[in-house]
N, C-alpha and C positions, 0 to 999 in steps of 0.2 A: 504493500500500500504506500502510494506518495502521499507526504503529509507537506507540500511546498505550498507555504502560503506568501511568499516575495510576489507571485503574479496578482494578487488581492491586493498589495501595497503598491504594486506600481500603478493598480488599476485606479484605485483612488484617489496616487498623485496624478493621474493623467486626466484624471476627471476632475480635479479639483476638490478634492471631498475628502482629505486625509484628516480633517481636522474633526471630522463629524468621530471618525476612531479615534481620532485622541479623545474628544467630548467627554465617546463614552466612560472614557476611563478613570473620571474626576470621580471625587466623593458623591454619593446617590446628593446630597444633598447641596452642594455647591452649586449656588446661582449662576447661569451665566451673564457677562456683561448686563447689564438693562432690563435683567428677566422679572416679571415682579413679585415683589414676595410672596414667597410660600405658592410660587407656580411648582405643579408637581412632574413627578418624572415616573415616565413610563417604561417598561421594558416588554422587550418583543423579543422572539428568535423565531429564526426557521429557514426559508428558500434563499441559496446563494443567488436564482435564475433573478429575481429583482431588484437584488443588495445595488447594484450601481445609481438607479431612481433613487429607492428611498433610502441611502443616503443621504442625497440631495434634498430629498422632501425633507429629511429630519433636521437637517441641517438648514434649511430657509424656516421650517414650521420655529425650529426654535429661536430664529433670528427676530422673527413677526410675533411670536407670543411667548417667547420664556419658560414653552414647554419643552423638554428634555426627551426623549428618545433615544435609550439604550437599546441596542439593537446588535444579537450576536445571528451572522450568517453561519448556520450549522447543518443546514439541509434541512428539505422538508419533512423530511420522518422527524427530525428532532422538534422542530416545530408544531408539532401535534403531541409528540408525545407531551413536549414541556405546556402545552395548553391546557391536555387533559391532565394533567397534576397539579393543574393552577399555580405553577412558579414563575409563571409569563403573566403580562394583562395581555398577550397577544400573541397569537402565533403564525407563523406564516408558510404558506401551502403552493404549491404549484399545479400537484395535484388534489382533487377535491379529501376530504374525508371520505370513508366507507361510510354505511349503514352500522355496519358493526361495530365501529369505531365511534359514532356518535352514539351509540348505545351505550357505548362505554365511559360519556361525559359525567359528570355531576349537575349538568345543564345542559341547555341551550346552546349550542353553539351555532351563530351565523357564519355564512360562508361571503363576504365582501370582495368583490371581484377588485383592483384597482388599475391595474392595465392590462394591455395585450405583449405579450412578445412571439419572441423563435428560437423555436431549437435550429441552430444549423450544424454540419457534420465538416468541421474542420478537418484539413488534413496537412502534411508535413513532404509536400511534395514542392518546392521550389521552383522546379525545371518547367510543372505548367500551370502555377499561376492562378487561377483562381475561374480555369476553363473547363473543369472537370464537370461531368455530367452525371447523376445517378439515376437509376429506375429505381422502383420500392422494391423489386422481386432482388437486385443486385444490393441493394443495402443491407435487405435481411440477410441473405447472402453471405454477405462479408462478416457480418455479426453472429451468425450463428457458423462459420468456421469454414464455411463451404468456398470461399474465397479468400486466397493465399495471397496472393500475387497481385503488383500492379496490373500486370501487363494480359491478365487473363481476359479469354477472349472476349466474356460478356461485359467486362465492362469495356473493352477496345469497340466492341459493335454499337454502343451506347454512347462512342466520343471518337466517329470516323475523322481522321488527319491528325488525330493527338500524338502523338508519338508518347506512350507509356512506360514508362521505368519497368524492368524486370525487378522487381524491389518487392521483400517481404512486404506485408500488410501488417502492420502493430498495433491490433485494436486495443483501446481504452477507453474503458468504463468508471462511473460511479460507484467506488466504496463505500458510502455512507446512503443513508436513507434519500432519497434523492425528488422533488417536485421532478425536475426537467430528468430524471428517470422514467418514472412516471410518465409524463406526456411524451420521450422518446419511444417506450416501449407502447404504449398506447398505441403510438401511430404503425407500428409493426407488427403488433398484434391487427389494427384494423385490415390493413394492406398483404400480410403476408401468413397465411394459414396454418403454414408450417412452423412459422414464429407463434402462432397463438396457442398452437397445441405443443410445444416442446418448452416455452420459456412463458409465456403472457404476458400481464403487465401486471406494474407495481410500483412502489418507491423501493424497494428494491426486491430484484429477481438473482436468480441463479446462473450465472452467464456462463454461457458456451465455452468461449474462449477469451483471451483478454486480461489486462494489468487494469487496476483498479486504482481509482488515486479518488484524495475527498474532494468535496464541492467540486462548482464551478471553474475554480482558480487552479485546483490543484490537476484535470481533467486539461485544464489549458496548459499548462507548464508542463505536462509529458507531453504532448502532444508536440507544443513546440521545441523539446528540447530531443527528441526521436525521431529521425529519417525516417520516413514513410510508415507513419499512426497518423493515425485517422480516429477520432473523440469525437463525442456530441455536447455541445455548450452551449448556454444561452447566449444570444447572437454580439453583447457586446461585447462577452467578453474576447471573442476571435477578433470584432474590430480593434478593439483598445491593445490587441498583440499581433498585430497584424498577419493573421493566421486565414488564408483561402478556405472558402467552406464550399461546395459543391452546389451547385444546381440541380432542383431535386422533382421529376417528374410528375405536377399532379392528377388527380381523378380525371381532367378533362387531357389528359395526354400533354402538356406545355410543360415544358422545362423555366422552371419559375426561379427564383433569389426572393431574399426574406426582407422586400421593400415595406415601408409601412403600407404601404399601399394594398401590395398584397397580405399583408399581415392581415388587415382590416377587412380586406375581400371573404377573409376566411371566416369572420366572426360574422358577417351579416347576414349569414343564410341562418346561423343559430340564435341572431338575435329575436326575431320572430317568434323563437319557441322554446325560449328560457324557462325551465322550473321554476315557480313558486321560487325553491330555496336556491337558486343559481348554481349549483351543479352539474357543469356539463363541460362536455369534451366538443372541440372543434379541427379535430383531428383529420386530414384525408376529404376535409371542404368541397362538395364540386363548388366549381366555376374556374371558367376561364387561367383568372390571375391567382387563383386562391393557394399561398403558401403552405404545401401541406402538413408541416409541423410547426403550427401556432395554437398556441393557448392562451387561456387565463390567467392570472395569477392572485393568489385571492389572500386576505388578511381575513383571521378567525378570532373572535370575539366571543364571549359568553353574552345571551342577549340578557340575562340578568347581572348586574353586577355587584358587587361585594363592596365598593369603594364607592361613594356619591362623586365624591370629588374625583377621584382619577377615571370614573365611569366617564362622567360629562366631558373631561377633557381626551378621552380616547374618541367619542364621540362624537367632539369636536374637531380632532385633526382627520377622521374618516371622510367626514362632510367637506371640509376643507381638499381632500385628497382627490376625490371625487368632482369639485371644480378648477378652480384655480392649480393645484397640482396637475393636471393633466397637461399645463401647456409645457413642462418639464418633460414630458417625457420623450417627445420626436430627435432631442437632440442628444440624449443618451439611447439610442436605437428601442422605442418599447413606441408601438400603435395606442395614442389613448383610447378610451373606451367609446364604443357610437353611444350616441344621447339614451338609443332607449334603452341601453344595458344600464346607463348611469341614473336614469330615471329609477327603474327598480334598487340596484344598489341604494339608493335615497333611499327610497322607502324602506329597505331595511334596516342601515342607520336608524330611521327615525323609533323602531320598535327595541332600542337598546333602551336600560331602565332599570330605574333602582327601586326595590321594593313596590314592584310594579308597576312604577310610574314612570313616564319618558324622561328620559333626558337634557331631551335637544326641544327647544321651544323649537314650532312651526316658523 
């Protein structure tokens, strides 16, 4: 298991956000500059796939209200599990909860969608650049062991003039409970049959073949420090390491990249037919441009809460996250959410509550 977390710190000097991890690391109860008294301080863990946003959110939310936001990136298993034991006021998911695992609450837990991203499939080839093509039948393919080689011929028939390296394949996976596990393996379970009946999906599965490294960070740092590995990571973290991620075949047969654009194409066929509780997969999209591994990413909350005071002010930076944060998110690579996912998300903010009562005035 790789435990390299240098590619987290460079991510967040390159993003400007290093100081939100230092933040964290003050006494729980140290004001920051101008914050005003007895503003309280929150903590969150879970999905590395949106650590480079809400960074940023936490770091402006605490700039504009003097609320604190301790927030450790530990993957999303960790972030459910520390939810259901209530040592978080929040945990964060990439993929949804189970049935079984909200059974498992002491409450209520809502599922708060707060943006869109993408899984893309980095890989560690130099010589072509960021021209690589996949189908889903070749992705599963590589991942469940059935492809070795650059230079094999299914993927050569899937990228006619590329000239292919005769080069091992180095697949690398998620050691840790994983959101963008989850929605990686989701989307191969949907796509490839063979993958759903040998491996499935999960925050984390039983891999084939493959080196396993934590988070996000740690998946990007083998990847790029190994000749021909090929990782699945949340899309910024490939841009902010300048790592080529492949073009990836969707439903309607187009060879797509993970534009906001098409991020966003993926989510408006589900927006129409969102659950009640907003648990849902958009995995495998038809349409045209639709990216076919984009997802949600959701912050989980108890809708009853324990703390009046830290309830209303978690309440308040959700609402807050849901407007005014969203115009944050195009320039760290995340699709904000269409109005009418954001519309419901609202609505369930507003059913957050202490002793049965809302929170958040109308």
């Amino acid at each position: 298991m790789v435990r390299n977390f240098k590619p987290l710190k460079q991510l967040a000097l390159a993003l400007g956000i290093l100081g939100v991890a230092a933040g964290a690391c003050a006494p729980a109860g140290a004001p920051r500059p101008g914050a005003p008294a007895g503003a309280p301080t929150l903590t969150g863990a879970g999905a590395t796939f949106p650590y480079p946003l809400y960074a940023k959110w936490f770091d402006v939310y605490a700039q504009k209200t003097g609320v604190r936001i301790n927030y450790q990136s530990i993957g999303s298993g960790g972030g459910i599990r520390q939810i259901l034991e209530r040592t978080v006021d929040f945990g964060a998911s990439d993929g949804p909860m189970t049935d079984e695992q909200l059974a498992q609450a002491p409450g209520k837990i809502l599922h708060i969608p707060t943006v869109l991203g993408a899984v893309v499939v980095a890989y560690n080839l130099p010589e072509l650049g960021g021209s690589l093509k996949l189908s889903p039948e070749t992705l599963a393919a590589i991942y469940l062991g059935q492809i070795t080689r650059w230079n094999d011929p299914r993927i050569a028939a899937e990228n006619p003039g590329l000239r292919l390296p005769d080069t091992p394949i180095v697949v690398v996976y998620r050691s840790d409970g994983s959101g963008t596990t989850y929605v990686f393996t989701d989307y191969l379970s949907a796509v490839s049959p063979g993958w759903k009946e040998r491996v499935g999906r999960g925050t984390s599965v039983s891999w084939p073949v493959g080196l396993g490294a934590k988070g996000n960070e740690g998946v990007t740092g083998q990847v790029k420090q190994t000749p021909g590995a090929v990782g699945y990571v949340e899309l910024a973290y490939a841009v902010q390491n300048r790592l080529p991620y492949a073009l990836l075949r969707n439903r309607a047969g187009n060879y797509v990249g993970p534009t906001l654009e098409n991020i966003t194409a993926a989510a408006a066929g589900a927006a129409a037919n969102l659950p009640e509780d907003l648990r849902v997969s958009i995995v495998d999209s038809p349409g045209p441009n639709s990216y076919p591994i984009s997802a949600f990413t959701y912050i989980l909350v108890y809708q009853e809460q324990r703390d009046p005071v830290k309830g209303r002010a978690l309440a308040e930076f959700l609402r807050w996250a849901l407007d005014e944060g969203q115009a944050y998110a195009p320039d760290l690579h995340y699709a904000p959410l269409p109005e009418e996912v954001r519309v419901k998300a609202r609505a369930l903010v507003k059913t957050i509550s202490y002793q049965g009562k809302p929170l958040l005035e109308n």
